[in-house]
Biopython code that builds the backbone (N, CA, C, O; Angstrom):
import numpy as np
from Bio.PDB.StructureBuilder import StructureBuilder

atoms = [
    (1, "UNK", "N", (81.731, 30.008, 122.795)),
    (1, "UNK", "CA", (82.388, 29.002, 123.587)),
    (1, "UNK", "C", (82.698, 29.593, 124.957)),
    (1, "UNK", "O", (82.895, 30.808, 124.997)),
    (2, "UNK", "N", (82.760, 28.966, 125.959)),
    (2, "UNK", "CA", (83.134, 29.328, 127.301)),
    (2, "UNK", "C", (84.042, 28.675, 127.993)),
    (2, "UNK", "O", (83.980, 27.472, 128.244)),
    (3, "UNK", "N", (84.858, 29.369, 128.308)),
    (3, "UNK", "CA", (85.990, 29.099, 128.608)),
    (3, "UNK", "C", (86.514, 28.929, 129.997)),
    (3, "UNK", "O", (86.631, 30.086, 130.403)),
    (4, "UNK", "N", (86.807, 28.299, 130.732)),
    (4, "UNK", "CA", (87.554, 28.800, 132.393)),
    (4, "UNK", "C", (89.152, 28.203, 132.445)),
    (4, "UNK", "O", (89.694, 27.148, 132.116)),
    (5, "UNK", "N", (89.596, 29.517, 133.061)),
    (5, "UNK", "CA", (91.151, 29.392, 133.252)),
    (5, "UNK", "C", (91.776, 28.109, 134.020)),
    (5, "UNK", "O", (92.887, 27.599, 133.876)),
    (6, "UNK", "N", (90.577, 27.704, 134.991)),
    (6, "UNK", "CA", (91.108, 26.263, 135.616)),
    (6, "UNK", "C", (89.945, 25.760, 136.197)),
    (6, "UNK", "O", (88.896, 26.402, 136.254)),
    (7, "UNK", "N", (90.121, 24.468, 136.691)),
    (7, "UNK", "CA", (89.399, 23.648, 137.067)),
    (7, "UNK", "C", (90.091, 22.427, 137.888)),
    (7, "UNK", "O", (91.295, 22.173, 137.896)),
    (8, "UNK", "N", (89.331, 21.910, 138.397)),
    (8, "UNK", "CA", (89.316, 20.735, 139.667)),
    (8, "UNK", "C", (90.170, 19.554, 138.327)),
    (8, "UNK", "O", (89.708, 19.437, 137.192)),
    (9, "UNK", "N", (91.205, 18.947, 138.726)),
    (9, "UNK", "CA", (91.414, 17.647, 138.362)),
    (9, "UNK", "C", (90.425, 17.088, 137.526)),
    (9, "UNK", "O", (89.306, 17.592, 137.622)),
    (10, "UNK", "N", (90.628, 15.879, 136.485)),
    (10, "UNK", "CA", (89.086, 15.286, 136.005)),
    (10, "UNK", "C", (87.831, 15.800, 136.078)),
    (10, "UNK", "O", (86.931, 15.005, 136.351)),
    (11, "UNK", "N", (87.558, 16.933, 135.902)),
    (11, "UNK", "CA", (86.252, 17.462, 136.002)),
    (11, "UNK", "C", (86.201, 17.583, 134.905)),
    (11, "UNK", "O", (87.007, 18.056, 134.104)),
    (12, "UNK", "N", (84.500, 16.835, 134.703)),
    (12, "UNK", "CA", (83.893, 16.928, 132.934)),
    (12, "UNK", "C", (83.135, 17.985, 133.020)),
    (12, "UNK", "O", (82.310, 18.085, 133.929)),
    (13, "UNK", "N", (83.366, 19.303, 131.719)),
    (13, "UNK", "CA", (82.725, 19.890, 131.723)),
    (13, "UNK", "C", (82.142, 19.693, 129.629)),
    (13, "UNK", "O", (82.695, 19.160, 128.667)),
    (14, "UNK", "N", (80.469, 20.648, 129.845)),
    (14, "UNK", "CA", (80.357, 20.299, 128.753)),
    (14, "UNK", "C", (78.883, 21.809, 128.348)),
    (14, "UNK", "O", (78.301, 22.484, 129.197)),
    (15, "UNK", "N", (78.739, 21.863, 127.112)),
    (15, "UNK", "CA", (77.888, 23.024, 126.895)),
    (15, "UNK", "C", (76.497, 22.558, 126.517)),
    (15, "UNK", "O", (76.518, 21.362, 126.225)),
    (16, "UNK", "N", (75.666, 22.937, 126.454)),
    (16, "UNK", "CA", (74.310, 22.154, 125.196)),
    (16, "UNK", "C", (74.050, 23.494, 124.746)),
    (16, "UNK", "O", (73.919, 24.369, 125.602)),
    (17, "UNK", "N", (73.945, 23.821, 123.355)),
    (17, "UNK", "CA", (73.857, 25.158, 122.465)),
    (17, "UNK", "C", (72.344, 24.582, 121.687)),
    (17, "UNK", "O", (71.967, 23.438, 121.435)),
    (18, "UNK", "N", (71.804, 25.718, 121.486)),
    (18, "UNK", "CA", (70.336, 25.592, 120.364)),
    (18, "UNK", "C", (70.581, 26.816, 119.575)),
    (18, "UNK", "O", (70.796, 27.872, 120.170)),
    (19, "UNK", "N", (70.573, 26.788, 118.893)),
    (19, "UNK", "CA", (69.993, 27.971, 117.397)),
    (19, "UNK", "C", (68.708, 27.943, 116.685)),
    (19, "UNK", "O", (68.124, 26.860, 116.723)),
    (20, "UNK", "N", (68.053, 29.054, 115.941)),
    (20, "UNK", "CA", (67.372, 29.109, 115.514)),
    (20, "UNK", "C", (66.454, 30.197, 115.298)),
    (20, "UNK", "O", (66.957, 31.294, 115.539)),
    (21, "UNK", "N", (65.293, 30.217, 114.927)),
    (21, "UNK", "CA", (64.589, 31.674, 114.399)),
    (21, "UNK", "C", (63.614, 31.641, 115.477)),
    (21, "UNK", "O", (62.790, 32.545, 115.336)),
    (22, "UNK", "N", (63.398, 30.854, 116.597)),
    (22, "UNK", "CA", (62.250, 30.946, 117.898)),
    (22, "UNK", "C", (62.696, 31.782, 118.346)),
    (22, "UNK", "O", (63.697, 32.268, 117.819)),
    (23, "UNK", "N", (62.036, 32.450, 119.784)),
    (23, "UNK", "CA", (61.902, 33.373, 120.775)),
    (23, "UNK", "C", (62.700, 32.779, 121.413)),
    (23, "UNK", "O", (62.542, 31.613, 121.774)),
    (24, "UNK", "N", (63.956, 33.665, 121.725)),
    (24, "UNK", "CA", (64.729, 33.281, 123.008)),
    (24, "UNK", "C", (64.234, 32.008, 124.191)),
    (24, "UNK", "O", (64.919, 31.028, 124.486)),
    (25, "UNK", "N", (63.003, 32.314, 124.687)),
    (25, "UNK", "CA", (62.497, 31.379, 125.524)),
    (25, "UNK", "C", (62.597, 29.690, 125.308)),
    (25, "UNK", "O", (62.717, 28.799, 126.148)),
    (26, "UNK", "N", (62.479, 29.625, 123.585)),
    (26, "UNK", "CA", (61.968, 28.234, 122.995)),
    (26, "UNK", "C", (63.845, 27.713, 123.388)),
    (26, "UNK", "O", (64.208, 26.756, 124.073)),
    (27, "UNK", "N", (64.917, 28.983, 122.499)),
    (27, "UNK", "CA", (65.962, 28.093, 122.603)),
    (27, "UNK", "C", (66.486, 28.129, 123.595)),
    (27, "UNK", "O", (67.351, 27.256, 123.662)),
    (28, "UNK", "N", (66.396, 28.806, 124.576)),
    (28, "UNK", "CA", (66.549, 28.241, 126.210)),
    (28, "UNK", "C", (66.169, 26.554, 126.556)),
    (28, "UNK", "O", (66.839, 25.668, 127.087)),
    (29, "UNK", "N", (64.811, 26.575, 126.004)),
    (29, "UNK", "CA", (63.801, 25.070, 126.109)),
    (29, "UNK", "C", (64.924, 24.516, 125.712)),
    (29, "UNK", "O", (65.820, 24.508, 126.556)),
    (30, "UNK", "N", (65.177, 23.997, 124.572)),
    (30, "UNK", "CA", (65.906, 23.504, 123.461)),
    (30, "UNK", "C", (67.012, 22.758, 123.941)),
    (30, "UNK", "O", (67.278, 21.556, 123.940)),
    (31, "UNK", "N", (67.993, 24.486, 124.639)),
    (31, "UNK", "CA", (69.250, 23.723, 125.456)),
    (31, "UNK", "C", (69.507, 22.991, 126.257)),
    (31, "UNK", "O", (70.368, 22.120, 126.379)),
    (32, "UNK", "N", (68.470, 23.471, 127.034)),
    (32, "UNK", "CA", (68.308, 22.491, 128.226)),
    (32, "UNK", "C", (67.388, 21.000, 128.073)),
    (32, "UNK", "O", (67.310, 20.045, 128.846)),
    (33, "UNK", "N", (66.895, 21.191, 127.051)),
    (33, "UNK", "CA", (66.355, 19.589, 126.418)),
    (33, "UNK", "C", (68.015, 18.711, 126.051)),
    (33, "UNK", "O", (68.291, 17.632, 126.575)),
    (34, "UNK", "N", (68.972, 19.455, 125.055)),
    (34, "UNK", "CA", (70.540, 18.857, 124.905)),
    (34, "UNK", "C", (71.098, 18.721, 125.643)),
    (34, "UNK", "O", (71.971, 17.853, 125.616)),
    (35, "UNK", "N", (70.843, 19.682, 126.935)),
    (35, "UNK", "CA", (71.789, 19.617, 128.031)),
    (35, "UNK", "C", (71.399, 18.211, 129.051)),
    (35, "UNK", "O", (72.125, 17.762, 129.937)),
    (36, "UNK", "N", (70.575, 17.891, 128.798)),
    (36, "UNK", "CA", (69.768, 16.896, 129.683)),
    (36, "UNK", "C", (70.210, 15.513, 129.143)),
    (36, "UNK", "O", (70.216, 14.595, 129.962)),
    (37, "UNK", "N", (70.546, 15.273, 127.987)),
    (37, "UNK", "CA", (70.794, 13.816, 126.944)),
    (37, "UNK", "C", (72.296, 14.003, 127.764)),
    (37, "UNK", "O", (72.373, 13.122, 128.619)),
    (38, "UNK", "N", (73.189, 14.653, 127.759)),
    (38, "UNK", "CA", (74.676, 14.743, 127.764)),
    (38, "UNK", "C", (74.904, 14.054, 129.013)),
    (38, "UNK", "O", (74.594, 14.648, 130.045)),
    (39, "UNK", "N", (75.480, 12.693, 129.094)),
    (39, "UNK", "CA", (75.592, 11.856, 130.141)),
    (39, "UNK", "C", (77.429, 11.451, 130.125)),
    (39, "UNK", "O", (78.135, 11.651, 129.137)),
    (40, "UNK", "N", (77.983, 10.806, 131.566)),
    (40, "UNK", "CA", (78.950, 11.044, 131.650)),
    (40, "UNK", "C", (79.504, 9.520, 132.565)),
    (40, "UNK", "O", (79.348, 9.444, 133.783)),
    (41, "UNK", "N", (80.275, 8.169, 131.590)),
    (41, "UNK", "CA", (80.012, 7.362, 132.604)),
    (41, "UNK", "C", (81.086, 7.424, 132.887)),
    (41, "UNK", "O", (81.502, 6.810, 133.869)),
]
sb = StructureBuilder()
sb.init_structure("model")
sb.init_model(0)
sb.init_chain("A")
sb.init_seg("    ")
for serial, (resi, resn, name, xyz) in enumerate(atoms, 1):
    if name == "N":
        sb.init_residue(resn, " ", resi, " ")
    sb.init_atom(name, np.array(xyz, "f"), 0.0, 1.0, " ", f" {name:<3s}", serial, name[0])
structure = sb.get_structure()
């Protein structure tokens, strides 16, 4: 988990995590495939 001591007023923050038995590279892919769905209206 990542944490920061402060932040701006209303600022959404949010992570996209992957696991698994691929090469580092794939779950990089992965996260940033989750990180991409995570929308904010």
């Amino acid at each position: 988990m990542v944490l920061k001591p402060t932040t701006r007023p209303y600022r959404r923050m949010a992570v996209g995590l992957a696991h698994g038995n691929e090469s580092t590279t794939e779950l990089v892919e992965k996260a940033k495939e989750v990180a991409a769905k995570i929308k904010v209206d």
